[in-house]
Biopython code that builds the backbone (N, CA, C, O; Angstrom):
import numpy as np
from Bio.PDB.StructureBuilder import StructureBuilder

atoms = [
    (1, "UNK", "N", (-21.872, 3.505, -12.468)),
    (1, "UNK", "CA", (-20.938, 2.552, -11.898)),
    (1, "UNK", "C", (-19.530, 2.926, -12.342)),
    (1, "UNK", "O", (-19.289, 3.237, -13.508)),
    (2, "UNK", "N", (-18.381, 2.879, -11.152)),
    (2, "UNK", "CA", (-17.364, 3.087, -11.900)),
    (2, "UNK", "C", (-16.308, 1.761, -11.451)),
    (2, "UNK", "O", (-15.956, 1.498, -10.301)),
    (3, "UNK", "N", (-16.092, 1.348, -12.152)),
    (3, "UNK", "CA", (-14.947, 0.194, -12.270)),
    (3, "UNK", "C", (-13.272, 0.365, -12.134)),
    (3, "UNK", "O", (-12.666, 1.169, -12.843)),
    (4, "UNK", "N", (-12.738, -0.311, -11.344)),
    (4, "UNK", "CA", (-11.118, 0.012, -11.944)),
    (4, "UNK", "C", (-10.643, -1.434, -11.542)),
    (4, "UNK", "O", (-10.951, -2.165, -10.601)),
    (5, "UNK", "N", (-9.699, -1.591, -12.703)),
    (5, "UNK", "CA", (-9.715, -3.080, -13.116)),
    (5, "UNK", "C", (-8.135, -2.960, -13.546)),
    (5, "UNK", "O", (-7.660, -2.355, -14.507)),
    (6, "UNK", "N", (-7.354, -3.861, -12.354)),
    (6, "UNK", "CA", (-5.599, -4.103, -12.690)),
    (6, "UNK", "C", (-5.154, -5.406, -13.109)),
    (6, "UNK", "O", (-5.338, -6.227, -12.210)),
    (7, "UNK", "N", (-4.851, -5.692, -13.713)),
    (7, "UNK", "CA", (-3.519, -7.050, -14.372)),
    (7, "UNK", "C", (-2.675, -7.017, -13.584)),
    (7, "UNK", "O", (-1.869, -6.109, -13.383)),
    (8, "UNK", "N", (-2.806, -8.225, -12.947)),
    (8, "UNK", "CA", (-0.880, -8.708, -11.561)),
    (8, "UNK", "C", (-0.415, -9.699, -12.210)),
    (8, "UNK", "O", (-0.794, -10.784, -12.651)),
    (9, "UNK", "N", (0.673, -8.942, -12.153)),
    (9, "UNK", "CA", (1.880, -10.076, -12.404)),
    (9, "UNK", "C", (1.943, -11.140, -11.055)),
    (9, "UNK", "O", (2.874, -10.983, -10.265)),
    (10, "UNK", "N", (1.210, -11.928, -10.875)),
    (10, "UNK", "CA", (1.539, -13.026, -9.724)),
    (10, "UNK", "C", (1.219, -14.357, -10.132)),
    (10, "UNK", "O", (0.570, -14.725, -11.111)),
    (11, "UNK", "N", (1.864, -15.131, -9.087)),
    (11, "UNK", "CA", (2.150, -16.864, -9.188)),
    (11, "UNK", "C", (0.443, -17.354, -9.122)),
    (11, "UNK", "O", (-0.059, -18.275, -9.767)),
    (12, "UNK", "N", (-0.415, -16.220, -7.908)),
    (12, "UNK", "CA", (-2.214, -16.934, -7.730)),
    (12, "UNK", "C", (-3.130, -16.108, -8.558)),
    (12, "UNK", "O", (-3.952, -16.698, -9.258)),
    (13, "UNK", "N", (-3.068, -14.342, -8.559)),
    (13, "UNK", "CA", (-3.513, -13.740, -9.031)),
    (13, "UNK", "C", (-3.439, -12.951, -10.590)),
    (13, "UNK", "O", (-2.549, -12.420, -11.255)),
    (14, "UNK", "N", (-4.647, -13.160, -10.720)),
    (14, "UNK", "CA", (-4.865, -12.906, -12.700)),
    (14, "UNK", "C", (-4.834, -11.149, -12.765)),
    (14, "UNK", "O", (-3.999, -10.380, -13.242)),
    (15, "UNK", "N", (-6.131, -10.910, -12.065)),
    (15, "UNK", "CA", (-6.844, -9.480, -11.949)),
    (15, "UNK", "C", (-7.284, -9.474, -11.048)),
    (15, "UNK", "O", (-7.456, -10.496, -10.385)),
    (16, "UNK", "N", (-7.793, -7.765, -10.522)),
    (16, "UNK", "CA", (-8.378, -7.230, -9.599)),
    (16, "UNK", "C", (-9.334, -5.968, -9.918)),
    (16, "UNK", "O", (-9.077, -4.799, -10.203)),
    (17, "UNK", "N", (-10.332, -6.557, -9.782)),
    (17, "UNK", "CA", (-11.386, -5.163, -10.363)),
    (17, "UNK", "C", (-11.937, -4.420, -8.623)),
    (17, "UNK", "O", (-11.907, -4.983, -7.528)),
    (18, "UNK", "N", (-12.369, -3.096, -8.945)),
    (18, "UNK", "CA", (-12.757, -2.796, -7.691)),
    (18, "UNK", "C", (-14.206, -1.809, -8.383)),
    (18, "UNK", "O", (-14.029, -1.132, -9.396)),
    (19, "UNK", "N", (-15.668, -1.860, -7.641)),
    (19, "UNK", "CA", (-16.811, -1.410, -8.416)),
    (19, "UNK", "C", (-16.773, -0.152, -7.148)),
    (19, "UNK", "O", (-16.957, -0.440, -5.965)),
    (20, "UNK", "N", (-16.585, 0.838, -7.482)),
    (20, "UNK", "CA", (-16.423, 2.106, -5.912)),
    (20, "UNK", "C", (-18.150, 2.343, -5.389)),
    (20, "UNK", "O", (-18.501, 2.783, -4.294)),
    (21, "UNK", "N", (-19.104, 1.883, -6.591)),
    (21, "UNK", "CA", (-20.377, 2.577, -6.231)),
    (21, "UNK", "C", (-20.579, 1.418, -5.130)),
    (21, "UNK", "O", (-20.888, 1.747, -3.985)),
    (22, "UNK", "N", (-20.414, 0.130, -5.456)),
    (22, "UNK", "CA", (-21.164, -1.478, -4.332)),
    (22, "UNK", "C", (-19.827, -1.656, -3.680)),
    (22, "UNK", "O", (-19.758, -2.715, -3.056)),
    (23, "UNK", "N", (-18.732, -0.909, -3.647)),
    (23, "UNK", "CA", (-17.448, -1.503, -2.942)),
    (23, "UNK", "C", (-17.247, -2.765, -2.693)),
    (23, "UNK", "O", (-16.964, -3.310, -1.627)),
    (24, "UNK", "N", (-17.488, -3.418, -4.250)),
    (24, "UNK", "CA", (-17.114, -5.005, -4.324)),
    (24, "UNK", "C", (-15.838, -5.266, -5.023)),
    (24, "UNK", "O", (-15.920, -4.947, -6.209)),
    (25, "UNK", "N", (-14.977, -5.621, -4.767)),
    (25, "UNK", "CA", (-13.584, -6.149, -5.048)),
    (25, "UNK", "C", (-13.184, -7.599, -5.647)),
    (25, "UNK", "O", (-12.972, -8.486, -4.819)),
    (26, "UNK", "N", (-13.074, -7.880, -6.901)),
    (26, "UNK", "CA", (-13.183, -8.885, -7.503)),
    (26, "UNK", "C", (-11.848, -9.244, -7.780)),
    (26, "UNK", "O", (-11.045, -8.518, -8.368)),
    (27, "UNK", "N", (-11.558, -10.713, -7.217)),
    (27, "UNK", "CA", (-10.291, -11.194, -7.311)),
    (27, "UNK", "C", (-10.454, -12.531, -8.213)),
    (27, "UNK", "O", (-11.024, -13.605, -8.020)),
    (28, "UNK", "N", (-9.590, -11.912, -9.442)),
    (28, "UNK", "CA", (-9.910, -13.305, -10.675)),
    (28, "UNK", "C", (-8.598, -13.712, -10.587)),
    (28, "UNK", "O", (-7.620, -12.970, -10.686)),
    (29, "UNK", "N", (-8.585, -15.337, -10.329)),
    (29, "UNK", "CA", (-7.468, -16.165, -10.466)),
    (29, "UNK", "C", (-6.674, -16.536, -11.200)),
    (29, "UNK", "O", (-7.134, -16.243, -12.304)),
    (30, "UNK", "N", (-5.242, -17.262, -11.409)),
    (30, "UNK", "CA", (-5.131, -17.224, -12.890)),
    (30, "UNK", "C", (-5.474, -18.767, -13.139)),
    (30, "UNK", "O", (-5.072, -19.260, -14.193)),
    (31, "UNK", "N", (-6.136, -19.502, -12.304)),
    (31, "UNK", "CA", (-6.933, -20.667, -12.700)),
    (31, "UNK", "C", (-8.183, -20.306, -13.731)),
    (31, "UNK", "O", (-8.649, -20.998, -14.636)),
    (32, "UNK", "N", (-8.589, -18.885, -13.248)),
    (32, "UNK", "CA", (-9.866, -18.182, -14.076)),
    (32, "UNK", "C", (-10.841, -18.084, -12.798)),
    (32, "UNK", "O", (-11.673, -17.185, -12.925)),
    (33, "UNK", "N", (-10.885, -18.477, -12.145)),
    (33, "UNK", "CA", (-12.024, -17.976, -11.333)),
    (33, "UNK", "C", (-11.966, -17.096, -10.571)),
    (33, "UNK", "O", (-10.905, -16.730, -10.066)),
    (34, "UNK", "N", (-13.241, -16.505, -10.299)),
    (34, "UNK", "CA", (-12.986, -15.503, -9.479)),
    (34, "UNK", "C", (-14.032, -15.492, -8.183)),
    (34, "UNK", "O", (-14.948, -16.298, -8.020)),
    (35, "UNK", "N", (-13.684, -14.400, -7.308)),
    (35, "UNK", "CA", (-14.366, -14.280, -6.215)),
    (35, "UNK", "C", (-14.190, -13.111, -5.245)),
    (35, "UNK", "O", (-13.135, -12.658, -4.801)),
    (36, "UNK", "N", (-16.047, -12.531, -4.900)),
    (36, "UNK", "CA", (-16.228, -11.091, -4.782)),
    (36, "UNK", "C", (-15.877, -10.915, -3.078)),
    (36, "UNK", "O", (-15.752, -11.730, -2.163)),
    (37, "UNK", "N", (-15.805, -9.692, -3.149)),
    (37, "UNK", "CA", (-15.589, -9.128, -1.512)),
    (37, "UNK", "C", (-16.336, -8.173, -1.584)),
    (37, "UNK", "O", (-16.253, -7.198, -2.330)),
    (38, "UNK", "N", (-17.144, -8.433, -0.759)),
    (38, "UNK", "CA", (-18.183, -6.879, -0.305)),
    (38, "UNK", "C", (-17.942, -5.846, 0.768)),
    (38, "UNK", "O", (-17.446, -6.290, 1.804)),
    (39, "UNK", "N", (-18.122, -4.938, 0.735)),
    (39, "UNK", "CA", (-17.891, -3.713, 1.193)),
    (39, "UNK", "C", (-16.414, -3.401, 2.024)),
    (39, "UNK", "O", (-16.184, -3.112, 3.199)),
    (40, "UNK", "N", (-15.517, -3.609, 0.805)),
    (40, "UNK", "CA", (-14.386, -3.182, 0.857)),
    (40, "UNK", "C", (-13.749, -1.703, 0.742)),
    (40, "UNK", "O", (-13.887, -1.117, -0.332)),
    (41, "UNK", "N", (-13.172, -1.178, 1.627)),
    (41, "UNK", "CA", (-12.851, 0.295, 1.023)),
    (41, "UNK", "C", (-11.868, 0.274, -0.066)),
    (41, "UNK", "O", (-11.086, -0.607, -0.422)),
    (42, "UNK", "N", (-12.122, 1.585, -0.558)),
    (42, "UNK", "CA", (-11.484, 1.772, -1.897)),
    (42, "UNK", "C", (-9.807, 1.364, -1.891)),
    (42, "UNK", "O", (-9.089, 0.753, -2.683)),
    (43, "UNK", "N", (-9.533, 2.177, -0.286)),
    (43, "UNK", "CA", (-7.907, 2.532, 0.028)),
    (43, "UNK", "C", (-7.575, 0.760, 0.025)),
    (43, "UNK", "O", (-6.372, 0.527, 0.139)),
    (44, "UNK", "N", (-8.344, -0.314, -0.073)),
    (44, "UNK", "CA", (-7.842, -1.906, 0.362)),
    (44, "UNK", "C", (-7.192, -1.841, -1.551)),
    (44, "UNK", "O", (-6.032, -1.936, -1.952)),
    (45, "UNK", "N", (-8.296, -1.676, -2.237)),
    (45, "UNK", "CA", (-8.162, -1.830, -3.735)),
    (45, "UNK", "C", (-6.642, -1.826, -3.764)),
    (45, "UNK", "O", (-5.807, -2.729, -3.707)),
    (46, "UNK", "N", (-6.578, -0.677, -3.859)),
    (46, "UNK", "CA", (-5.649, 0.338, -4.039)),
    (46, "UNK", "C", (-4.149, -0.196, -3.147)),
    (46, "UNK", "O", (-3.049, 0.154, -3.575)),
    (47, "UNK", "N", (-4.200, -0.553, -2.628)),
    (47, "UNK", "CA", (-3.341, -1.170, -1.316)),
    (47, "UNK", "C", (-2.476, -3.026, -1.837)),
    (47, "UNK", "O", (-1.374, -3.570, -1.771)),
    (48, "UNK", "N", (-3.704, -3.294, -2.262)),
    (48, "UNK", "CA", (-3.755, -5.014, -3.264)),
    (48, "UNK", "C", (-2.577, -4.700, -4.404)),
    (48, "UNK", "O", (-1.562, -5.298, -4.760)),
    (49, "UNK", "N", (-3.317, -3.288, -4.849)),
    (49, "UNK", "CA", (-2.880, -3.407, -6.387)),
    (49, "UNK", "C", (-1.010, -3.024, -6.492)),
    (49, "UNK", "O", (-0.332, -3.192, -7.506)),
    (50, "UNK", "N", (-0.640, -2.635, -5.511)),
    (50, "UNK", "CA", (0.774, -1.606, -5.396)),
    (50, "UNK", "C", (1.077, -2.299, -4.878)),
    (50, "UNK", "O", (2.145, -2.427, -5.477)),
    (51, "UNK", "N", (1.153, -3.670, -3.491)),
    (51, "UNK", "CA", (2.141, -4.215, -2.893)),
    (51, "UNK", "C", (2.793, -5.324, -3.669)),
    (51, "UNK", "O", (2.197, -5.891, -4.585)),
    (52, "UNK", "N", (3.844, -5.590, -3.355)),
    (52, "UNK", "CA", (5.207, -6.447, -4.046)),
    (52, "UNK", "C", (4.697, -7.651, -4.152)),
    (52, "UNK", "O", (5.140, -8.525, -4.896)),
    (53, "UNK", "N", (3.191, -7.817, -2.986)),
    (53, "UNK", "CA", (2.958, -9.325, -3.209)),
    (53, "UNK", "C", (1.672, -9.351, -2.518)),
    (53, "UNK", "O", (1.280, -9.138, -1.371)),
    (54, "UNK", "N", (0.978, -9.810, -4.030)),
    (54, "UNK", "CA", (-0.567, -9.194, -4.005)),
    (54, "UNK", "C", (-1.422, -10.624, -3.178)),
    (54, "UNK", "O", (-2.250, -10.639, -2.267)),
    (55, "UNK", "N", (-0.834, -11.632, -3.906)),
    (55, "UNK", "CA", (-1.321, -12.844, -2.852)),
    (55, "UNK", "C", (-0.974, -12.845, -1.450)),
    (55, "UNK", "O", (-1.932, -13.390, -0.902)),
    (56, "UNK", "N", (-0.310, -12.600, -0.767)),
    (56, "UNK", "CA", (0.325, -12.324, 0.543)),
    (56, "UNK", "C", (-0.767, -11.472, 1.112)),
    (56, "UNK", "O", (-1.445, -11.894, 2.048)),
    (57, "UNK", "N", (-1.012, -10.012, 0.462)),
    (57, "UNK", "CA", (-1.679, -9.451, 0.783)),
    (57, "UNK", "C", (-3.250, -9.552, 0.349)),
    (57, "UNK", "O", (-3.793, -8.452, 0.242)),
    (58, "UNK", "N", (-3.759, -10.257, 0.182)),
    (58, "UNK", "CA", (-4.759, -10.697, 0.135)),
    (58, "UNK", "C", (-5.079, -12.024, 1.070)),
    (58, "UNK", "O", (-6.037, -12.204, 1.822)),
    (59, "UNK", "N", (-3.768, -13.048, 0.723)),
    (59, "UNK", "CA", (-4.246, -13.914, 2.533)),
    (59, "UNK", "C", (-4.365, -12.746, 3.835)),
    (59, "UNK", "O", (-5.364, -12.602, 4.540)),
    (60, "UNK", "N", (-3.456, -12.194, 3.915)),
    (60, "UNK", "CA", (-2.962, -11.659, 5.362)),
    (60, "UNK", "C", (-4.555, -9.974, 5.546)),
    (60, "UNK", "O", (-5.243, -9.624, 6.505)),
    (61, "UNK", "N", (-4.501, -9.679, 4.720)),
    (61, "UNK", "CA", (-5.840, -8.305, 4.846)),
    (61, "UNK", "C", (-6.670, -8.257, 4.535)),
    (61, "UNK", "O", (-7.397, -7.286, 4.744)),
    (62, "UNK", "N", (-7.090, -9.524, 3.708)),
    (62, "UNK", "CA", (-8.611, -9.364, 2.992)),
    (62, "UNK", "C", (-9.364, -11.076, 3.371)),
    (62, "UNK", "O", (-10.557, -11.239, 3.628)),
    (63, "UNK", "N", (-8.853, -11.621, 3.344)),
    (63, "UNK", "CA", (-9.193, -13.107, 3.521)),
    (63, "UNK", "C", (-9.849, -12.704, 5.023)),
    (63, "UNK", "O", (-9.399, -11.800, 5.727)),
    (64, "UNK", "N", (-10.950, -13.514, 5.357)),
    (64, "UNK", "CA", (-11.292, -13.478, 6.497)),
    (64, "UNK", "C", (-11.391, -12.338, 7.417)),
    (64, "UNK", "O", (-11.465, -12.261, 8.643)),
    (65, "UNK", "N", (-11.371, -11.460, 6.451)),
    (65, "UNK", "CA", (-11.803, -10.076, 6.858)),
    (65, "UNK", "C", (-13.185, -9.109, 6.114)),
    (65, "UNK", "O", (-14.136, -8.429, 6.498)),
    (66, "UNK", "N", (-12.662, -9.495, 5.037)),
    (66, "UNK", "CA", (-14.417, -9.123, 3.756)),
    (66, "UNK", "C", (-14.725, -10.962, 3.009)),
    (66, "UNK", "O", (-14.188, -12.022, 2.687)),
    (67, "UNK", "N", (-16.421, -9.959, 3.132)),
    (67, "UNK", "CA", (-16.642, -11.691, 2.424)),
    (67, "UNK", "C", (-18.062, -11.404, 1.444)),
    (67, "UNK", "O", (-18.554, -12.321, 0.787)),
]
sb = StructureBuilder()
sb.init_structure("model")
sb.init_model(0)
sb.init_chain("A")
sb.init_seg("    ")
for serial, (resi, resn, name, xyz) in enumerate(atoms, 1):
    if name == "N":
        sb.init_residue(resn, " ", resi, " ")
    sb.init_atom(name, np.array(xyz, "f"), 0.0, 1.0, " ", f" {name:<3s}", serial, name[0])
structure = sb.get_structure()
């Protein structure tokens, strides 16, 4: 299994882990909870972790798109 796991600086988001072998994408809140996305490509991870505004981009590309 390989893991890669980022710290955001944001107002909703805590962390973002991404598992590349199950392409599950774990979005931990900074309430603490979290919640998985399945079969996400890697390039979304990766995409979350670099934009200016990781909540934005997570309503607008991942919400209601992986579940």
């Amino acid at each position: 299994m390989t893991m890669k796991s980022t710290p955001l600086s944001s107002s909703a988001l805590a962390e973002v882990s991404y598992d590349t072998d199950t392409m599950i994408l774990t979005i931990t809140f900074n309430n603490g909870r979290s919640y998985d996305y399945h079969d996400v490509p890697e390039e979304v991870y990766d995409e979350l972790v670099s934009d200016p505004s990781p909540g934005r981009y997570l309503n607008e590309r991942i919400r209601g798109v992986y579940f």
